[in-house]
N, C-alpha and C positions, 0 to 999 in steps of 0.2 A: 696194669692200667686201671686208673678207680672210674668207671663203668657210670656213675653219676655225676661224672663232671666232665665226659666224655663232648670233643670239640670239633665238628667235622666240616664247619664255613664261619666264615669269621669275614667282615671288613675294616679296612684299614687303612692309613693315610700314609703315603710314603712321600719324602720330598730331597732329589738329591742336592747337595752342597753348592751355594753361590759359588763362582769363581773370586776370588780376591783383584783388589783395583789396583791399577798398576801403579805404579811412586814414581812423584813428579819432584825430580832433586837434582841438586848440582853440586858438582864436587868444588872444595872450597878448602884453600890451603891460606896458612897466615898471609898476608897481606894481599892475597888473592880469591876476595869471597866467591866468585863465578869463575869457575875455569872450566867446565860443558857438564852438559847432560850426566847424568849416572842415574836417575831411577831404573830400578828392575821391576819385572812381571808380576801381576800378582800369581799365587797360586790358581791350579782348578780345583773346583770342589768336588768334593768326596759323591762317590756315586752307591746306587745301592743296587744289591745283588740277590740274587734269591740260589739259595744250595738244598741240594737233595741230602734227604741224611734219613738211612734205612733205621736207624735208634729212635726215631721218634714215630707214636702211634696216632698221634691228633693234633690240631691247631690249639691246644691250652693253653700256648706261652703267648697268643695272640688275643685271648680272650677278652683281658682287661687291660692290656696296655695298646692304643689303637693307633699312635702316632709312632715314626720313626722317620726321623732325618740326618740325613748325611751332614757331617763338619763340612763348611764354609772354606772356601781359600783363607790363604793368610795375603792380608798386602804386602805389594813388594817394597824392597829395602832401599837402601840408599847401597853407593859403588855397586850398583849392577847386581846386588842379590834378587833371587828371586823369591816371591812367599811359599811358605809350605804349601803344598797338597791336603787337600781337607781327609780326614780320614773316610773308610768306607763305609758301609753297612751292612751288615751279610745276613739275612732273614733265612734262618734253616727252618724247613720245610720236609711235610714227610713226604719221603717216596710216593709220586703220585696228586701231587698236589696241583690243580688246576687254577690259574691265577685272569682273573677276568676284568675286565674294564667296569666300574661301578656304574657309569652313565650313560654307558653305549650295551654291556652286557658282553664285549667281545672279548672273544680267549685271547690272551695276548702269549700265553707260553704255557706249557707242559713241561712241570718240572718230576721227570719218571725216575732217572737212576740215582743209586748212591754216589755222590760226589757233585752231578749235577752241577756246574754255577752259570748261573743265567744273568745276564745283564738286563736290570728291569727299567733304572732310570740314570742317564751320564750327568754326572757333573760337571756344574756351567764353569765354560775356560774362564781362566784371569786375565786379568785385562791388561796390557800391553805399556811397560812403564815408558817414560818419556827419551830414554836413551836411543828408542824404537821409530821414534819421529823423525830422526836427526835426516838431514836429506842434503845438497849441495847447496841448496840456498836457505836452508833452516837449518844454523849451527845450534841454534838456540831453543828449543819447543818445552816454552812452560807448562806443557799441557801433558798429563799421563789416560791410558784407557782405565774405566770401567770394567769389572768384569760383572760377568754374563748373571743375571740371577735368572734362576727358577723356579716354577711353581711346586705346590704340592698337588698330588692327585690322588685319588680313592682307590684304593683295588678291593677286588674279593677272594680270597681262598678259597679255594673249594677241592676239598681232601677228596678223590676216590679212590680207594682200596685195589692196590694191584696182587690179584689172585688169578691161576689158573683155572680154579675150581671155587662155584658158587655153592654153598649149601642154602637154598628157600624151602620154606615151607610156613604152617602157622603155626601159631605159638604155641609149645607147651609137645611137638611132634619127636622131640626128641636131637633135634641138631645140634646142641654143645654137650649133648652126653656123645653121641658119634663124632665129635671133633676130638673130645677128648680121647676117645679111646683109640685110633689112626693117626693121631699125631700126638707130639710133646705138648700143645696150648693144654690151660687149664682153667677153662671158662668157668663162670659162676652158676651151678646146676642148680635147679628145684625144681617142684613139681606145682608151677602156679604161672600162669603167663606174663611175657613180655621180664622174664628171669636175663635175657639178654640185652644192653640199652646198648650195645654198641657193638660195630662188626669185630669180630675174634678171627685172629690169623694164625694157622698152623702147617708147621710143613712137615710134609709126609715122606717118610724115607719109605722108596719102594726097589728095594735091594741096591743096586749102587748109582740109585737117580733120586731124585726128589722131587714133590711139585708142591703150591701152596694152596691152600684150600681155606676160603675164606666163610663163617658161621654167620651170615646176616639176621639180622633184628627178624622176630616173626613178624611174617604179613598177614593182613585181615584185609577183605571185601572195603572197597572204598581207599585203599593204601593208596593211589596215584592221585586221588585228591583232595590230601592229605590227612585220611582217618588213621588213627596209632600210629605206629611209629613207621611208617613203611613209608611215607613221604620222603622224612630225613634219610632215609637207608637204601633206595633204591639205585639210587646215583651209584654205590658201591657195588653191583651186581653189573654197569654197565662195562668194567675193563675185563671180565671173568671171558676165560674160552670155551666152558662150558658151563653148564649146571645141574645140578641133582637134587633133584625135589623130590623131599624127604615128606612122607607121608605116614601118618599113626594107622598103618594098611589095617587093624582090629578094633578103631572108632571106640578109641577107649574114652574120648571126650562128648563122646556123643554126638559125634559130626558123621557121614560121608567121607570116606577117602576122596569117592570119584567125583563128588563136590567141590572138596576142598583142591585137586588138582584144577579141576574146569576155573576154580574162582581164581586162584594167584595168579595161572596163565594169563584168562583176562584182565589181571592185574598187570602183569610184566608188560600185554601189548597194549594197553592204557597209557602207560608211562613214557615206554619206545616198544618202535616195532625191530627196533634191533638186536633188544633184547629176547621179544617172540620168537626169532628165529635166530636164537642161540639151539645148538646141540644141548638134547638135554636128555638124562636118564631116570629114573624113577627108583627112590628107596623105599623099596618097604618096610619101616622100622615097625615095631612092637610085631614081629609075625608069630613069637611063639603065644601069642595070648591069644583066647574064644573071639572065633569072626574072621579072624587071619585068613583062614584059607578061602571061605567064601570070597571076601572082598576082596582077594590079590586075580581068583577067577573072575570076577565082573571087572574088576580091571582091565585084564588082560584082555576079555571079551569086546573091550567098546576101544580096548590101547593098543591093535595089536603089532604096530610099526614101533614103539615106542622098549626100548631094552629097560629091564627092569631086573633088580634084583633083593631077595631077603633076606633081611636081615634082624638080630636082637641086639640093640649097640649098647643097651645094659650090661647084657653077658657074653658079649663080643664075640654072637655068631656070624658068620657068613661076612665079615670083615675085606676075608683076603678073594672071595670071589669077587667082591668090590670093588677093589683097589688094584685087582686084573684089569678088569671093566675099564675101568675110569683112564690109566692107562695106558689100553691101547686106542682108547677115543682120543684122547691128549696129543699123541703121536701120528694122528692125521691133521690135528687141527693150525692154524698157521699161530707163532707166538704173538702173544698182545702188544699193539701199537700205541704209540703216542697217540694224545689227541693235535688230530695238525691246528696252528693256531690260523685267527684272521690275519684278515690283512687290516691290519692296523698300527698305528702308530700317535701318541699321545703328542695333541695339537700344543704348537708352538707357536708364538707371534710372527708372523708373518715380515723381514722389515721391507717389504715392499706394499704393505697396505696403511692405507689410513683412510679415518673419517673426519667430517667437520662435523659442528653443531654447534649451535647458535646458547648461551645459556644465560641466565635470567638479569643481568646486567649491560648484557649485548652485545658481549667479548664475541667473536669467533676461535673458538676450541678444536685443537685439533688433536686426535690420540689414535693410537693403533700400532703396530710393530716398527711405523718408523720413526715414530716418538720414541720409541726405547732404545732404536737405536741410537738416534741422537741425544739423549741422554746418556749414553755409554760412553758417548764421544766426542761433547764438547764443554771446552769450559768455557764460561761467561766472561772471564777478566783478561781473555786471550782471544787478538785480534786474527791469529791465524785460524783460532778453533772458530769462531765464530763466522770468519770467512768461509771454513770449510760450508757449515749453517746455514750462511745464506745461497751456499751453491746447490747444498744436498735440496733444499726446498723447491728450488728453482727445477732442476733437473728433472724431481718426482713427479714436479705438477702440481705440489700444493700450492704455490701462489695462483694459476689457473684456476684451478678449484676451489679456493678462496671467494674468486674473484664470481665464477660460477655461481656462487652459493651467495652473493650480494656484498661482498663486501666491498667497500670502498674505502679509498684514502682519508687517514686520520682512524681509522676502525680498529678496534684491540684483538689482537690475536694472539694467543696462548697455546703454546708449544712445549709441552712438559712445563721445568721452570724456567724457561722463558715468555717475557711477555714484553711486546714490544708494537710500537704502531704503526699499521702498514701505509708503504709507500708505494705506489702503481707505477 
């Protein structure tokens, strides 16, 4: 993973597929141009999907391309064909990946395991060709449906890292040299801070079990509102079952150990207090260096509920006491959950609503979900559609509410593309 172009929330515009309109035809033999109905349905449109997929480490392939829409229906044919189905869209996602409403902020899905496939947006049905009218006293319906379109909506991704085991601490204490050496990962080492720009995942074979142990970004004083990097990174500590904060126990930077534990804490319960009261154990990295032993004794003196254990993860001392440790705290702790989503659901036009309003000619306008639906379903040059038209208005209330709202006979009212003058 290249570590500087590392992608962990990303927003994006997803929109699934119109449905296609239905075909308004008649079948038609030599000397016989009208002999009934044959349009068929249109297609529904392609929907999009979101999949879990444990080979990817970050949102990059979402970075620069921000749109993705589902293929459209196909309209339907003549003799009763029906249109294709719009194709899908399937956004893979890493393990873990938190998918949230742009303009409300709500989790709509937790995409955790590999394979995962979520249904994010369905594709609008097609619309209903005119074979589909035919009734006992309508041999003949020149009229086909509409299919359904749909909007596009915003979402946000948001990558959190699924680990059993958190490594924190601040920067430069040693956590991707001890990642490296308890597991296979092969993070980017040096000796100069913030060496890590992004969380590093390693799983740890501990005889014939495994766990995974996740190297987060170092933290500094101020990380929860949002000084270094510990703003973007904390969100990755929130799925861990525990944590082990790794500490320079011989202040070889010239910090406080028992500083530097008090500060990140009140980092962690800054940020959530869920994470405060994670299970968490205490590394003493650099312990064979001058100051070691002093500091791991003041530690212990002011820590003494708190398991700790030392280590030199340079020279890969005290490793396997460690990784006892870790362990059999793992083996009480319960495994990590999904995050549960809202309750929500991405608003639709309603077709039982609508408004008037008056606009600068002095039309009366009428628009809302069941203008669209009568735009789906009727044609202007067809006196059944149109009957249907003046019944659906009637029924709803709009001409009441019209009427409500001041209008009177001779008054122009605008109903999608229709426009016509009203008569009381």
């Amino acid at each position: 993973m290249d570590n500087k172009v590392f992608t962990d929330k990303v927003k994006i515009t997803v929109k699934a597929g119109d449905g296609g309109d239905g075909m308004n035809s008649f079948k038609a033999y030599k000397g016989k141009p009208a002999c009934g109905p044959d349009g068929g349905d249109g297609g529904d449109g392609g929907s999009v999907y979101l999949l879990g997929d444990e080979n990817l480490h970050d949102l990059l392939a979402y970075r620069f391309t921000g749109k993705f829409y589902a293929e459209n229906g196909e309209r339907g044919g003549s003799n009763q064909c029906s249109g294709k189905r719009g194709q899908d869209v399937v956004l893979k996602v890493p393990c873990g990946t938190l998918v949230r409403d742009a303009e409300s902020g709500k989790i709509i899905c937790d995409v955790y395991g590999h394979g995962e496939k979520i249904l994010l947006l369905a594709g609008g049905r097609g619309g209903k060709g005119n074979v589909r009218f035919t009734t006992a006293r309508r041999h003949a319906p020149n009229f086909a449906q509409k299919g359904v379109c749909v909007k596009p909506h915003t979402v946000i991704l948001e990558m959190k890292v699924i680990a059993d085991v958190g490594l924190v601490g601040f920067p430069n204490v040693g956590k991707s040299t001890l990642l490296s050496k308890i597991s296979a990962a092969r993070p980017k080492i040096a000796d100069y801070h913030f060496t890590t720009l992004s969380p590093n995942l390693g799983v740890v074979r501990y005889y014939e079990n495994s766990f995974v142990v996740a190297d987060i970004p170092g933290l500094i004083e101020g990380a929860a509102e949002g000084a270094g990097l510990g703003h973007d990174f904390l969100r990755h500590i929130e799925r861990t079952r525990m944590i082990c904060h790794v500490l320079d126990i011989a202040g070889t930077e010239g910090r406080d150990p028992l500083e530097d534990y008090a500060a990140i804490n009140a980092e962690l319960a800054a940020y959530s207090q869920k994470l405060a009261q994670l299970p968490q154990i205490a590394v003493f990295n650099k312990s064979d260096c001058p100051g070691a032993r002093e500091n791991a004794r003041r530690f212990c003196a002011a820590h003494p509920d708190v398991s700790v254990y030392s280590v030199s993860a340079l020279r890969g001392e005290g490793l396997k006491a460690l990784l006892d440790g870790v362990w059999q705290l793992l083996q009480t702790l319960p495994p990590a959950e999904k995050i549960p989503s809202d309750e929500f659901a991405f608003e639709e036009e309603d077709a039982r609503r609508f408004e008037i309003f008056k606009d600068e000619t002095g039309a009366y306008v009428v628009t809302g979900g069941l203008v669209e639906l009568l735009c789906r379903n009727v044609v202007l040059n067809n006196p059944d559609s149109m009957a249907y038209f003046q019944r659906t208005l009637k029924n709803r209330g709009v001409f009441r509410a019209l009427e409500e709202a001041g209008c009177r006979e001779g008054d122009t009212v605008v109903v999608g593309e229709v426009e016509f003058e009203y008569i009381s």
